[in-house]
SELUMMI-677783 format. One record per atom (N, C-alpha, C, O): residue number from 1; atom name; y, x, z. Coordinates in Angstrom, 2 decimals. Layout:
BEGIN
> pos  site  yy  xx  zz
> NUM  CA  Y  X  Z
...
This chain:
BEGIN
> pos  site  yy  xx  zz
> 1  N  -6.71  -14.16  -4.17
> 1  CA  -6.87  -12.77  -3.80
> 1  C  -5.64  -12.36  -3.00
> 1  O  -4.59  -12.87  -3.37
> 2  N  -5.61  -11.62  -2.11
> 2  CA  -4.48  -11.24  -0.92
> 2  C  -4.42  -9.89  -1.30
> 2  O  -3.28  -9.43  -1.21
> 3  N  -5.29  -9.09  -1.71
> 3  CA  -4.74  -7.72  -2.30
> 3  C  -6.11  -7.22  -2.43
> 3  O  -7.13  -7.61  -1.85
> 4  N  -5.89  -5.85  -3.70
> 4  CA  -7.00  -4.80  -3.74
> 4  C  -5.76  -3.67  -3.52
> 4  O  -4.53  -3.71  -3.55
> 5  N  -6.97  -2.44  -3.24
> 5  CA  -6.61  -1.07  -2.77
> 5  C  -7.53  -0.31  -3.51
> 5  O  -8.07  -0.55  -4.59
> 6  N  -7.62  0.78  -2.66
> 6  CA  -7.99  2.50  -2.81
> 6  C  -8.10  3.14  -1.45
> 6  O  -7.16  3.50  -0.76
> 7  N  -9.65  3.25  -1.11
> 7  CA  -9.73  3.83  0.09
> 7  C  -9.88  5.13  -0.65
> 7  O  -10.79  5.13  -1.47
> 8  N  -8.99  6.52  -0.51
> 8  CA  -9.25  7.76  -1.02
> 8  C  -9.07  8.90  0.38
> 8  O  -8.09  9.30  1.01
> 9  N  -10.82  9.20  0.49
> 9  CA  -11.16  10.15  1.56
> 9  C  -10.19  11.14  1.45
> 9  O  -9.76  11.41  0.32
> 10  N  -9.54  12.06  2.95
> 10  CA  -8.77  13.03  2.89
> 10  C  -8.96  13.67  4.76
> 10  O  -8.66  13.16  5.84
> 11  N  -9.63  15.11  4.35
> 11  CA  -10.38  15.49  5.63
> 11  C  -8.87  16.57  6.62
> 11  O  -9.09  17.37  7.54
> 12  N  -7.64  16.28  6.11
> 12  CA  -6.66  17.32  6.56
> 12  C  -6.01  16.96  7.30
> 12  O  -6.26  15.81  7.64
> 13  N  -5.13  17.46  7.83
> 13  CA  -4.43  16.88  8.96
> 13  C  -2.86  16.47  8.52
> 13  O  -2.23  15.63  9.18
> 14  N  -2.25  17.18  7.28
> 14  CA  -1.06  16.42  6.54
> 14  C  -1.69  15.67  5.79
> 14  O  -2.91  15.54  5.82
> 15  N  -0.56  14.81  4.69
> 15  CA  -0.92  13.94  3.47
> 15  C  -1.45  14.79  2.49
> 15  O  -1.06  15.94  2.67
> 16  N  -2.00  14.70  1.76
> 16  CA  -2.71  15.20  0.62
> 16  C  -1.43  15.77  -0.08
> 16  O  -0.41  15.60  0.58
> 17  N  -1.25  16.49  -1.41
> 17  CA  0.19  16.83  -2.02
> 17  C  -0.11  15.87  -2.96
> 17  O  0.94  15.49  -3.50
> 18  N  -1.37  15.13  -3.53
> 18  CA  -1.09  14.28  -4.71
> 18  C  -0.29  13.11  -3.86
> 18  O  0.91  12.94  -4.06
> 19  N  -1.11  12.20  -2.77
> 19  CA  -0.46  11.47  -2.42
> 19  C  1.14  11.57  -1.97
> 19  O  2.00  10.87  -2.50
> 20  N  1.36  12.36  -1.13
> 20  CA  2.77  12.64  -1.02
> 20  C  3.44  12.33  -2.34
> 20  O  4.39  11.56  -2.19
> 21  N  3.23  12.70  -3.58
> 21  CA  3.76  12.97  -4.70
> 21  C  3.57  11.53  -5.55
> 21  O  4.26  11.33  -6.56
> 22  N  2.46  10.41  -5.00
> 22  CA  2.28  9.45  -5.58
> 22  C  3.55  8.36  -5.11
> 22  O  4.28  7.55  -5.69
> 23  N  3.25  9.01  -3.25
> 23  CA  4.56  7.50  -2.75
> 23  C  5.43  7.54  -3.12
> 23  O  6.17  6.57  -3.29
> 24  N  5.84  9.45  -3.56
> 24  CA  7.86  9.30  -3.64
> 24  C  7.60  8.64  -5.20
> 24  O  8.75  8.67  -5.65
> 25  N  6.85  8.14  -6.13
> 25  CA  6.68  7.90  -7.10
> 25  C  6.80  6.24  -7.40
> 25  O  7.29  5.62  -8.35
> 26  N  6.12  5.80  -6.17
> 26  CA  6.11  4.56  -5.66
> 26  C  7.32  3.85  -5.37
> 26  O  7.66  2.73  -5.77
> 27  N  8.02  4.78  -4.49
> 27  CA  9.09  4.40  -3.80
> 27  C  9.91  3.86  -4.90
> 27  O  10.27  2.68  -4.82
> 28  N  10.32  4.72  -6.10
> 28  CA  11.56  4.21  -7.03
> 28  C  11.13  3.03  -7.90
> 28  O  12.02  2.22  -8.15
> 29  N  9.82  2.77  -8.44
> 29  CA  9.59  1.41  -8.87
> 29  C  9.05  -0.19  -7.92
> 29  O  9.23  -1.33  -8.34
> 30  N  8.52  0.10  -6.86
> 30  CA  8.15  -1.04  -6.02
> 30  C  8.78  -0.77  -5.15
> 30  O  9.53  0.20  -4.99
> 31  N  8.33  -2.29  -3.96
> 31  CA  8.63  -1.83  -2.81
> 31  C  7.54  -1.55  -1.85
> 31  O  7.04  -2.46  -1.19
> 32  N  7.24  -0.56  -1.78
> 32  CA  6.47  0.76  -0.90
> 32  C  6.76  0.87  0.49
> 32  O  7.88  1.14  0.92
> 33  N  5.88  0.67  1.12
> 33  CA  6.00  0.58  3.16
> 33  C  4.29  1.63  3.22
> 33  O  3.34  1.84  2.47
> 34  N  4.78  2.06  4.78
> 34  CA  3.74  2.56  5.34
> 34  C  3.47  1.67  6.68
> 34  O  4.31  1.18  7.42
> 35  N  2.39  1.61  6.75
> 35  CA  1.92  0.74  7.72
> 35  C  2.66  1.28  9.22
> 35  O  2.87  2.43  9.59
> 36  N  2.85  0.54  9.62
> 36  CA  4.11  0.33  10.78
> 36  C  3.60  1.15  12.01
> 36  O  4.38  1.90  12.61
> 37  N  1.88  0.96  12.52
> 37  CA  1.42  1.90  13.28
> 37  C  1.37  3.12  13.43
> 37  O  1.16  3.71  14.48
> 38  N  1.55  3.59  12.34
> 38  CA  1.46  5.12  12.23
> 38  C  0.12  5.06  11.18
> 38  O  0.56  5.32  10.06
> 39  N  -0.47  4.97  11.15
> 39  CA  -1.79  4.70  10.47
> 39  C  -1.62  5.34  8.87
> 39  O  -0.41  5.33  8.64
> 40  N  -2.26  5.80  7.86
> 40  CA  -1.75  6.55  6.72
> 40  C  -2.29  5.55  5.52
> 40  O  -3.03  5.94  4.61
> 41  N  -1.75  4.04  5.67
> 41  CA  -2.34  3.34  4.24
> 41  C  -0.40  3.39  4.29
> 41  O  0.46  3.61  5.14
> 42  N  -0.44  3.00  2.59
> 42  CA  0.67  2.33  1.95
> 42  C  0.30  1.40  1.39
> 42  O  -0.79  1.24  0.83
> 43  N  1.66  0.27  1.54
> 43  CA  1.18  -0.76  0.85
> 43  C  2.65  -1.21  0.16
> 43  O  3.82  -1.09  0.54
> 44  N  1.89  -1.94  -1.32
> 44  CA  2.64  -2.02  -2.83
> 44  C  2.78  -3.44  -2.39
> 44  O  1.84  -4.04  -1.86
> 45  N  3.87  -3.96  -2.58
> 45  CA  4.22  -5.61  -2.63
> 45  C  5.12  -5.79  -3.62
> 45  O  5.98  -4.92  -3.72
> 46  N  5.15  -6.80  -4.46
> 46  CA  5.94  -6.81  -5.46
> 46  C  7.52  -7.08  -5.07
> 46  O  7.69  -7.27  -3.86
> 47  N  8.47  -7.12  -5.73
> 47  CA  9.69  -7.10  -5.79
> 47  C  10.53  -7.14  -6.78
> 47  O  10.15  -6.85  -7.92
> 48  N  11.96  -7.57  -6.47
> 48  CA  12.73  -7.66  -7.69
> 48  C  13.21  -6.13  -7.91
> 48  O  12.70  -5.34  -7.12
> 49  N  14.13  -5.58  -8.86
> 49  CA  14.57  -4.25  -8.96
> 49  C  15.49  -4.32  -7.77
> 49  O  15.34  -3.47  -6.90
> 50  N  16.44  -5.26  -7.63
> 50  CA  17.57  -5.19  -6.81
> 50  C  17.15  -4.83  -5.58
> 50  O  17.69  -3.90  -4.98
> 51  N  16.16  -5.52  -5.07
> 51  CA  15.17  -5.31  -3.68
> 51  C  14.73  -3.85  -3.32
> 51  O  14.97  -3.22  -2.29
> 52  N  13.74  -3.34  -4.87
> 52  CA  13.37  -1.73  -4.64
> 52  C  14.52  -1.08  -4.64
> 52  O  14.35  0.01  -4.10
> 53  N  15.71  -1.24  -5.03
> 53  CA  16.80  -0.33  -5.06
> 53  C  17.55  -0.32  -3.64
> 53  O  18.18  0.62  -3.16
> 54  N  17.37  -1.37  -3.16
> 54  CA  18.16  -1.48  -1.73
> 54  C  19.56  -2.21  -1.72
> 54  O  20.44  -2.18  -0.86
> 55  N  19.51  -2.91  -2.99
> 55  CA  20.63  -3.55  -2.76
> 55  C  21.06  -5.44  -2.41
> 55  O  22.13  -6.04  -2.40
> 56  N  19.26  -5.96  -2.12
> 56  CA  19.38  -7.17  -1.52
> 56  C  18.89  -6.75  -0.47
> 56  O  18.96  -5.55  -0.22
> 57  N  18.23  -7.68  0.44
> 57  CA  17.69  -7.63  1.54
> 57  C  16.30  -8.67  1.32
> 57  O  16.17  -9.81  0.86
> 58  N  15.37  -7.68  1.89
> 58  CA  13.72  -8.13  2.23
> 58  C  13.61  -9.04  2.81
> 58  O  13.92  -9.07  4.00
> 59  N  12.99  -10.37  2.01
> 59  CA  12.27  -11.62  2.93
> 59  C  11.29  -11.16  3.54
> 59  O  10.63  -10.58  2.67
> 60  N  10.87  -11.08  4.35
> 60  CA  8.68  -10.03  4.76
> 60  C  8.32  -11.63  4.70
> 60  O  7.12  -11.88  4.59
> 61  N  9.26  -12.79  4.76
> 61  CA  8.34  -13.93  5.10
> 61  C  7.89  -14.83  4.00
> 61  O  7.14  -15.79  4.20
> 62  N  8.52  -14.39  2.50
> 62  CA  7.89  -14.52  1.12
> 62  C  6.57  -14.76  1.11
> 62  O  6.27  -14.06  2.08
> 63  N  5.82  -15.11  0.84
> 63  CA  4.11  -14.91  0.25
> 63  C  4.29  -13.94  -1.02
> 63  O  4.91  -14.38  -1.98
> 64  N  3.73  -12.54  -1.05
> 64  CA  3.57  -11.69  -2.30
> 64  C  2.58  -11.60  -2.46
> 64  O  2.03  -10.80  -1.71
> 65  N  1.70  -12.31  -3.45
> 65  CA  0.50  -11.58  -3.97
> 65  C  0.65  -11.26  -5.69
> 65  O  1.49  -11.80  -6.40
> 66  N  -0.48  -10.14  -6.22
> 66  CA  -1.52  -9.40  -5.19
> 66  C  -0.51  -8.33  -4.58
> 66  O  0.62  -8.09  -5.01
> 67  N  -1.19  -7.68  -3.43
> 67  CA  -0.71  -6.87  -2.90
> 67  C  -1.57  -5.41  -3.10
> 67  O  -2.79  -5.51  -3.05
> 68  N  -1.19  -4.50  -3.25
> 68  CA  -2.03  -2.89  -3.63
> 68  C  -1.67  -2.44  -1.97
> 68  O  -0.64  -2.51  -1.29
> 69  N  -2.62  -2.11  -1.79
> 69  CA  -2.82  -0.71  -0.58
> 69  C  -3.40  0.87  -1.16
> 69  O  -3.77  0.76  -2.33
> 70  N  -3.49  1.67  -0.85
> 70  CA  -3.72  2.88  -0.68
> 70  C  -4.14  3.63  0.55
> 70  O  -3.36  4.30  1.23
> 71  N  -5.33  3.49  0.78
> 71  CA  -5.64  4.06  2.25
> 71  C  -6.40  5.52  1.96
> 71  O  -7.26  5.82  1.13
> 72  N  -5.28  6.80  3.67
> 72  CA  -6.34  7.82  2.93
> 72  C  -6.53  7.74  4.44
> 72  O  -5.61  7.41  5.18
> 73  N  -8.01  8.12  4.97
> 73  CA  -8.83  8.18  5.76
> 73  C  -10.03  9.39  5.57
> 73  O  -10.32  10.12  4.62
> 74  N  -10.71  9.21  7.34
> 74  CA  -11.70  10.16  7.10
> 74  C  -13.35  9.85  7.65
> 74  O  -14.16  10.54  8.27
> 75  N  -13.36  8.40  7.06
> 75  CA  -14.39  7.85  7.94
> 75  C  -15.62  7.84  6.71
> 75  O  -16.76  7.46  6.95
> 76  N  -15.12  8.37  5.25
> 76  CA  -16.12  8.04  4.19
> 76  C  -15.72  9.60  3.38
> 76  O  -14.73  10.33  3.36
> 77  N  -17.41  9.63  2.60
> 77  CA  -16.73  10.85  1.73
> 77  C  -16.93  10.61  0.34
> 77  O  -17.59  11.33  -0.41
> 78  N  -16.22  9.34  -0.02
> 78  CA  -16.52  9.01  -1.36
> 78  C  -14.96  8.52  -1.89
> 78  O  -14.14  8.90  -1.06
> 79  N  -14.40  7.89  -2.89
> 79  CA  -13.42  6.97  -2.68
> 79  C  -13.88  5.77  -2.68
> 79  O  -14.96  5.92  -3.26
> 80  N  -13.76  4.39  -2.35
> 80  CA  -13.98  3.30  -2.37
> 80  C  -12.73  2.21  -2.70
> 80  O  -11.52  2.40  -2.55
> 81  N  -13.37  1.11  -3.16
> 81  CA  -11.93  0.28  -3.90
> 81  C  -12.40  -1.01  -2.99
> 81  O  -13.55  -1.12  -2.58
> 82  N  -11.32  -2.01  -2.72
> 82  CA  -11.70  -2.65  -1.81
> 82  C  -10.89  -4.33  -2.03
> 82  O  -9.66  -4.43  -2.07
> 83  N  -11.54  -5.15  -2.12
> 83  CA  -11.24  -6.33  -2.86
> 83  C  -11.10  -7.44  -1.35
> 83  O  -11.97  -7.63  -0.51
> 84  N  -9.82  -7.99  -1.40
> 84  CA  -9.55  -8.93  0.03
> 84  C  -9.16  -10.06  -0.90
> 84  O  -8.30  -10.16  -1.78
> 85  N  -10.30  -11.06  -0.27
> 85  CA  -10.48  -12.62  -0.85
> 85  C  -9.90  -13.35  0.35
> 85  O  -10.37  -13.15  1.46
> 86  N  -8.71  -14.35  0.13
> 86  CA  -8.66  -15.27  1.23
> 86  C  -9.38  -16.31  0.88
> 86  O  -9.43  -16.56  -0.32
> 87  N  -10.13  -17.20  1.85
> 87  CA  -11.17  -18.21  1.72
> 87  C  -10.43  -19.65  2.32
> 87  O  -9.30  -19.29  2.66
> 88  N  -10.53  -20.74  2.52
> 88  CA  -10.21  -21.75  3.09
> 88  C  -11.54  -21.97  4.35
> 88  O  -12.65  -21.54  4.02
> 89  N  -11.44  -22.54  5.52
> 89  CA  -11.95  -22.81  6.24
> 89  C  -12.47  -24.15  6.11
> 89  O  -11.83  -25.20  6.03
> 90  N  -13.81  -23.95  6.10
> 90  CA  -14.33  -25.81  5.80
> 90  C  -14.63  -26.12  7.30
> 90  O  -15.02  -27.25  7.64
């Protein structure tokens, strides 16, 4: 498995106040990124404490699984949970 998420619909033009209130929540126990495009998922990758605290420095070239996302979007009006299987190529 490469990661599950949380697609959670949001029709506004800021972040929601729960979410806002979930990342800064995020931020002090994992290590917490927003997708680099601008785009409004976060994504959870595991880590040591020293790492979430800022006092080693980030491999990105580690393999972390699983990985959590959080996507808020406005393409659905439900929430949806979303399961990413990597497969091998026969």
């Amino acid at each position: 498995m490469d990661h599950v998420g949380f697609n959670l619909p949001w029709f506004g033009r800021a972040v929601h106040p729960a979410i806002a209130d979930l990342r800064n929540r995020l931020k002090q126990v994992c290590l917490h990124h927003l997708f680099l495009t601008g785009e409004p998922w976060d994504f959870i990758i595991p880590g040591e404490l020293a790492k979430i605290r800022k006092l080693d420095a980030i491999d990105y070239n580690q393999i972390r699984r699983p990985k959590f996302e959080i996507v808020s979007f406005d393409r659905a009006s439900t929430p949806l949970v979303q399961i990413d299987l990597s497969m091998p190529l026969l």
